[in-house]
Rosetta silent file (secondary structure, phi, psi, omega in degrees, C-alpha in Angstrom):
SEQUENCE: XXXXXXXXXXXXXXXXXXXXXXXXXXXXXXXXXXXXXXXXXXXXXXXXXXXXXXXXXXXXXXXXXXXXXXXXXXXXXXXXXXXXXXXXXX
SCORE:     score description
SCORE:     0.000 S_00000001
   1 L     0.000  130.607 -162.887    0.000    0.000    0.000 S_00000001
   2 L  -105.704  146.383  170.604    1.746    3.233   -1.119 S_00000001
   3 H   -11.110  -62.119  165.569    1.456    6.321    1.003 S_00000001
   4 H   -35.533  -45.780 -156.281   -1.168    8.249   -1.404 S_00000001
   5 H   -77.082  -58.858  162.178   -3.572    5.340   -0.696 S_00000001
   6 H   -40.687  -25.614  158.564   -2.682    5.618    3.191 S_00000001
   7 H   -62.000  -70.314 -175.950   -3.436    9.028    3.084 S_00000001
   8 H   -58.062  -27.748  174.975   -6.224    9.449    1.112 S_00000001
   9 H   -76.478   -7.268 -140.338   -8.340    6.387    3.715 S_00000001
  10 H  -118.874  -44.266 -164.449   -6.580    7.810    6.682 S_00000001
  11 H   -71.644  -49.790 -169.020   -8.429   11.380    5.526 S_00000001
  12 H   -63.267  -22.382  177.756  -11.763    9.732    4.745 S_00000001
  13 H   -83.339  -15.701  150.672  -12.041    8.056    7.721 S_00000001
  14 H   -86.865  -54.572  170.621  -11.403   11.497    9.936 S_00000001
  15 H   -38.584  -32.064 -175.179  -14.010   13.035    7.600 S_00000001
  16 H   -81.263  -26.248 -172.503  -16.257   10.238    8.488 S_00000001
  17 H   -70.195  -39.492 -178.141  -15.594   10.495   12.148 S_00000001
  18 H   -98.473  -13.319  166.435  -16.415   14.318   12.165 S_00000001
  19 H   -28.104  -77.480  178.387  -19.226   13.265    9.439 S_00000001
  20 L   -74.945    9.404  174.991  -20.999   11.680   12.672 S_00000001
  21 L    84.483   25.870  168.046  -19.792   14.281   15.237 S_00000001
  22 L  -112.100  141.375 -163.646  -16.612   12.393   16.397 S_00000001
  23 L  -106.994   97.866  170.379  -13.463   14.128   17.169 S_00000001
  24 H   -41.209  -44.376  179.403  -10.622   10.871   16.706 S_00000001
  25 H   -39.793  -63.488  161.408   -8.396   12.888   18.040 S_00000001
  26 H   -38.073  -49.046  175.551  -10.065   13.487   21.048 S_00000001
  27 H   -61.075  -44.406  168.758  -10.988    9.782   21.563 S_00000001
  28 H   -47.673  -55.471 -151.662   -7.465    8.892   21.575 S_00000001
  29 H   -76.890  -35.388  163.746   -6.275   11.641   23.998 S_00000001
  30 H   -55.463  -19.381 -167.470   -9.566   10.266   26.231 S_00000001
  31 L    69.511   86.627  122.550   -8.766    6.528   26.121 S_00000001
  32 L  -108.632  -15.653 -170.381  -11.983    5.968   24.197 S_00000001
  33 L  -137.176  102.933  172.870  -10.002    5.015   20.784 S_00000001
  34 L   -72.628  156.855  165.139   -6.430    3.110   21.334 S_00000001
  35 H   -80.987  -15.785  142.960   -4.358    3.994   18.384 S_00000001
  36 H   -12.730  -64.016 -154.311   -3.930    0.348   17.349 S_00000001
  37 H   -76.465  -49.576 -172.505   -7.924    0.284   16.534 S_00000001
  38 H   -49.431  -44.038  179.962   -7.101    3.715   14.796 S_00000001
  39 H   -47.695  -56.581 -163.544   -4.525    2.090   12.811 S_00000001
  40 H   -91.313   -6.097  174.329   -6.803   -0.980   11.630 S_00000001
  41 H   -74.032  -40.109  157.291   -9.569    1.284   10.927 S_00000001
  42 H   -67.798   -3.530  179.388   -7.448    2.857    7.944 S_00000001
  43 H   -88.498  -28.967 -168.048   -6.478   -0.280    7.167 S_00000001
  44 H   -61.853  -59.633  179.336   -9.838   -1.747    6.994 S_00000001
  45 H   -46.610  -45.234 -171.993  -10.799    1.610    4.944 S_00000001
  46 H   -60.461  -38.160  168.021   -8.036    0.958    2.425 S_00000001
  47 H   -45.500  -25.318 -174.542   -9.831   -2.495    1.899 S_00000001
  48 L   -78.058  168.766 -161.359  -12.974   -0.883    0.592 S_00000001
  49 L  -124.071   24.177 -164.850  -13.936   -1.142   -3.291 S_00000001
  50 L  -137.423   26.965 -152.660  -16.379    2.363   -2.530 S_00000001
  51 H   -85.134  -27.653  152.817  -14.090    5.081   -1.642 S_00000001
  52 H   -53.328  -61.225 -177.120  -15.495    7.581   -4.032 S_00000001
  53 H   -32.678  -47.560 -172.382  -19.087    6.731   -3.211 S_00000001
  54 H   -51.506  -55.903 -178.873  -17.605    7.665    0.353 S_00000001
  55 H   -42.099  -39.378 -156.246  -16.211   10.876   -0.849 S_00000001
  56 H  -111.074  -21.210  142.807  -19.106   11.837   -2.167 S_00000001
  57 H   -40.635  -61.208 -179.893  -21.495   10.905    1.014 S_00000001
  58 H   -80.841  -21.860  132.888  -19.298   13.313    2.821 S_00000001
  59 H   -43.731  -49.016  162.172  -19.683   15.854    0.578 S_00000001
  60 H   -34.979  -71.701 -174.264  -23.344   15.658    0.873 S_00000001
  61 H   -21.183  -69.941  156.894  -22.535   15.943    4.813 S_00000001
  62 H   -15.666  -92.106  160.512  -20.562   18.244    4.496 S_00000001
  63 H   -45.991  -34.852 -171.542  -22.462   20.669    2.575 S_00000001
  64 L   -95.257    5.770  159.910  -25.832   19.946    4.539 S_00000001
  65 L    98.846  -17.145 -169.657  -24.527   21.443    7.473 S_00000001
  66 L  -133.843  140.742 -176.149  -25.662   18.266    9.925 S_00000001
  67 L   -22.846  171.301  136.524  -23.998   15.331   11.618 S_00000001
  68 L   -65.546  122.121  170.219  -24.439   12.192    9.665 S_00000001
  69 L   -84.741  -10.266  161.508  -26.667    9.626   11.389 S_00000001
  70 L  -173.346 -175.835 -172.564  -24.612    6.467   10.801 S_00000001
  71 L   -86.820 -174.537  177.738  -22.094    5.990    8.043 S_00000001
  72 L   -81.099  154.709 -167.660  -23.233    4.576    4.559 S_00000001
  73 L   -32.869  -48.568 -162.618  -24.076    0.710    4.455 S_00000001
  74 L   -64.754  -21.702  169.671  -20.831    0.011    2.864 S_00000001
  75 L   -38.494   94.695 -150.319  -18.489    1.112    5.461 S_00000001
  76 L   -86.697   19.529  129.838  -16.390   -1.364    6.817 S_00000001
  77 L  -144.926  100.307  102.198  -16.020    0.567    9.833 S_00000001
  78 H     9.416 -103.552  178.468  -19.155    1.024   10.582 S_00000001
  79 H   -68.842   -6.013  148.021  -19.586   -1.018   13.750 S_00000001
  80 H   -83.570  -59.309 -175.924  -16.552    1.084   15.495 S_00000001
  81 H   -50.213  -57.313  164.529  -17.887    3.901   14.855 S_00000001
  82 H   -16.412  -65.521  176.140  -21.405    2.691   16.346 S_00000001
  83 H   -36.117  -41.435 -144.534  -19.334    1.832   19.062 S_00000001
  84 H   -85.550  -35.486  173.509  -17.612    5.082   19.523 S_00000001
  85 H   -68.563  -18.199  165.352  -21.202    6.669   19.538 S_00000001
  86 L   -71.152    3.432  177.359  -22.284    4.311   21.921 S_00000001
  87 L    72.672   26.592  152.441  -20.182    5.751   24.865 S_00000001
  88 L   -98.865  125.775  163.534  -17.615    2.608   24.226 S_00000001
  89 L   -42.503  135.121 -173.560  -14.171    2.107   24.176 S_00000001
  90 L  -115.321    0.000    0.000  -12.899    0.639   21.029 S_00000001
């Protein structure tokens, strides 16, 4: 996996994070998010076959001014984030 690729999933998945009204950052510095999990969640993102589709969700988001209420179906992480929104430690 070359850097670009590591980048660009590394960005969508902090867009998606602030998408739903999660600060990663934050989660980390709280012990709610180890960076390990942070780690496999871009890797998990680089694994997806929808990353435009994504891009263009979060554009939507973006632009409408209001949280996201869960990510899009395809998101393979998904069930962290649930998690993260759930008041749980990942």
């Amino acid at each position: 996996m070359d850097n670009q690729t590591t980048r660009r999933h590394a960005a969508l998945v902090d867009r998606m994070a602030t998408a739903l009204g999660r600060d990663l950052e934050e989660d980390v510095i709280k012990a709610r998010l180890d960076l390990d999990t942070l780690h496999d969640m871009v890797v998990r993102c680089t694994g997806c076959t929808k990353p435009g589709d994504c891009e263009h969700f979060l554009a939507r988001t973006e632009a409408s001014g209001q949280p996201a209420s869960d990510t899009p179906a395809y998101c393979r992480n998904a069930a962290t984030f649930r998690l993260l929104n759930a008041g749980q430690r990942t």
